[in-house]
C-alpha positions as CSV (number, residue, x, y, z in Angstrom):
1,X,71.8,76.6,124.0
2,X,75.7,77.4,125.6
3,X,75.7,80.0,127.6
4,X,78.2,83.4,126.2
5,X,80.8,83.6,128.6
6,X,82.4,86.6,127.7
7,X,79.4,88.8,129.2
8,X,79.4,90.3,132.8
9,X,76.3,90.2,135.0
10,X,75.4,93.6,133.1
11,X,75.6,92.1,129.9
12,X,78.9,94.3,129.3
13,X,82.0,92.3,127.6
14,X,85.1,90.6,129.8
15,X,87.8,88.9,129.0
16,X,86.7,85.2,130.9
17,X,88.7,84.3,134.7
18,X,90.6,81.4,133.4
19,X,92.6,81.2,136.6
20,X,90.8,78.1,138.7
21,X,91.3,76.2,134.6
22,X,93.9,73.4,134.8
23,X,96.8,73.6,132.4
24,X,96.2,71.0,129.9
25,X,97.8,69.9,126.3
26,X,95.3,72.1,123.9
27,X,95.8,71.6,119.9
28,X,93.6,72.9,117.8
29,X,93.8,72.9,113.3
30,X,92.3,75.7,111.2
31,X,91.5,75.8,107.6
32,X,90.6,78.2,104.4
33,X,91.6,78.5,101.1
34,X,91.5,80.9,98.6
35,X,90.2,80.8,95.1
36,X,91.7,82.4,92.1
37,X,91.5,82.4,88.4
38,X,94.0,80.1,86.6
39,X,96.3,83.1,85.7
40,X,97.2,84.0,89.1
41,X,97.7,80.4,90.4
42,X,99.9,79.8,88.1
43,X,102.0,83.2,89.2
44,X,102.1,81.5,92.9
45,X,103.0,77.5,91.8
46,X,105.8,78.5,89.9
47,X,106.9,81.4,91.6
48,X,106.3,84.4,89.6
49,X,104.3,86.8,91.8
50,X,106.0,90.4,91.4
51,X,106.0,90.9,95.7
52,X,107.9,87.7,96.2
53,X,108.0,84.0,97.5
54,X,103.9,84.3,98.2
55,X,103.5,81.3,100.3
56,X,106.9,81.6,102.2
57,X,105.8,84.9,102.9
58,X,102.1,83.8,103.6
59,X,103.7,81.4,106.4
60,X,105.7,83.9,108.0
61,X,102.3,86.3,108.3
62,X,100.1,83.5,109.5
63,X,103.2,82.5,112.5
64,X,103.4,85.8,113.4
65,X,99.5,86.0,113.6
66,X,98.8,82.8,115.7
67,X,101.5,84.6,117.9
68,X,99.8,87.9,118.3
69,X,96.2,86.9,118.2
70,X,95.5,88.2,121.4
71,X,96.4,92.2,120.4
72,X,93.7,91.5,117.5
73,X,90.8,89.7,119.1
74,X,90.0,91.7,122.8
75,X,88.6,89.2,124.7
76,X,91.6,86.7,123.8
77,X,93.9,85.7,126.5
78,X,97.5,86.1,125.8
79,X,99.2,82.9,125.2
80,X,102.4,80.9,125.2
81,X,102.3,78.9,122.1
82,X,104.7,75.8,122.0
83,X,103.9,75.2,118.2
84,X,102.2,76.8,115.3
85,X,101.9,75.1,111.8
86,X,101.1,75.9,108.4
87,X,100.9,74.3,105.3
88,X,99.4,75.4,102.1
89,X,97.9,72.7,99.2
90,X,97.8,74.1,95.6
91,X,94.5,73.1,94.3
92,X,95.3,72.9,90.9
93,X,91.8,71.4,89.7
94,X,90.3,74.2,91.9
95,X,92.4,77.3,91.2
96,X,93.2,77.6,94.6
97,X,95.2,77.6,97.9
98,X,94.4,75.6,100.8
99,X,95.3,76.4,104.5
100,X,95.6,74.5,107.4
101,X,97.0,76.0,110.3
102,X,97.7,73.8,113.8
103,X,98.4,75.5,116.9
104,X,99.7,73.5,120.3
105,X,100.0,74.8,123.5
106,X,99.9,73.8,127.2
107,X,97.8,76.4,129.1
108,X,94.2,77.2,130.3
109,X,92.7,78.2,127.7
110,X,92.0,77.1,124.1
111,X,94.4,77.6,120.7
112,X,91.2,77.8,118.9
113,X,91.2,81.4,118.0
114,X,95.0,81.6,117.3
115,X,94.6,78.8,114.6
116,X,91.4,80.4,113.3
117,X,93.7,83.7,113.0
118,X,96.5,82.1,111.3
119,X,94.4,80.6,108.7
120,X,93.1,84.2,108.0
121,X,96.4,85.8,107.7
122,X,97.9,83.4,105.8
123,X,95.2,84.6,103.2
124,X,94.9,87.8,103.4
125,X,98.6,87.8,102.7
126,X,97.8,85.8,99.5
127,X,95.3,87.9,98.3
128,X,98.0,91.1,99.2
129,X,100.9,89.4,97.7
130,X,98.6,88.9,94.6
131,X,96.0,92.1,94.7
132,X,98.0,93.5,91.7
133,X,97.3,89.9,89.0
134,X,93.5,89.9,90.5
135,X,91.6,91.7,92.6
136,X,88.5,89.0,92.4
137,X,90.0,86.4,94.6
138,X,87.8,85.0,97.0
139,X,89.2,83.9,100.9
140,X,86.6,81.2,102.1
141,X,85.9,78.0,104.1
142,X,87.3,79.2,107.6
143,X,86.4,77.0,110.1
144,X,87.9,75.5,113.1
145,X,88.8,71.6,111.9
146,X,89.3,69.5,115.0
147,X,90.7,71.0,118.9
148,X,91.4,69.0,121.6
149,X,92.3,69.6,125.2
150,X,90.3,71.9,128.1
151,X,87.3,71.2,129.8
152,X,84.8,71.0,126.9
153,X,87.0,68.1,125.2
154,X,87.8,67.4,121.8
155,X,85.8,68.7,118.8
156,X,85.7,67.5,114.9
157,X,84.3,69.1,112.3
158,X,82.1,66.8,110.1
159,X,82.1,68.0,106.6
């Protein structure tokens, strides 16, 4: 099993010495989606939600996120991002909206997190930009996709 490295020798939290890490090119892609009934998917594909542009606003949120992940996660370095990505699929089969989010940087540490967080923004905006059509959408499927870069290497999901 990995060892937890953000835990001190008393087992108290720390935000991990990154500082002997060499800078390399780290990338690192996101996903979720989020499922809705037929009604309000139709509200965001043709551009009838009563807030607004949902998925304009949506990519705005999740930028902005990626960008400030390390004033929402504690243990999260602060980081220069040289690119942040997101796109959204409409699932019209499924009723829903798909997220990928990439994140580049060069630096000591991972983008992992920062795409994680964009993917999450991205649909909790959704679900607040459509909250008054349905309340009973569902956010799901976040996972880290692929990452590259660092010490540990690159990573791809297999599902």
């Amino acid at each position: 099993m990995p060892e937890l490295t953000h835990f001190n020798e008393q087992g108290r939290a720390r935000m991990v010495d990154v500082s002997a890490k060499t800078e390399t090119a780290r990338r690192a892609v996101a996903r979720g989606e989020v499922r809705m009934r037929p009604e309000t998917f139709a509200l965001i594909r043709e551009g009838r939600a009563a807030k607004g542009d949902v998925l304009a606003v949506a990519q705005v949120a999740a930028v902005m996120a990626a960008k400030n992940t390390a004033s929402l996660i504690p243990m999260c370095h602060p980081l220069f991002l040289s690119a942040v990505n997101v796109s959204f699929h409409l699932n019209e089969a499924e009723n829903k909206v798909e997220i990928a989010a990439e994140v580049k940087n060069n630096g000591q540490t991972g983008v992992e997190m920062e795409a994680l967080t964009a993917v999450s923004v991205a649909a909790l905006t959704i679900y607040d930009m459509c909250k008054s059509a349905e309340k009973t959408m569902e956010i799901t499927g976040i996972a880290l996709v692929r990452k590259s870069g660092g010490k540990s290497g690159d990573y791809r999901r297999e599902d």
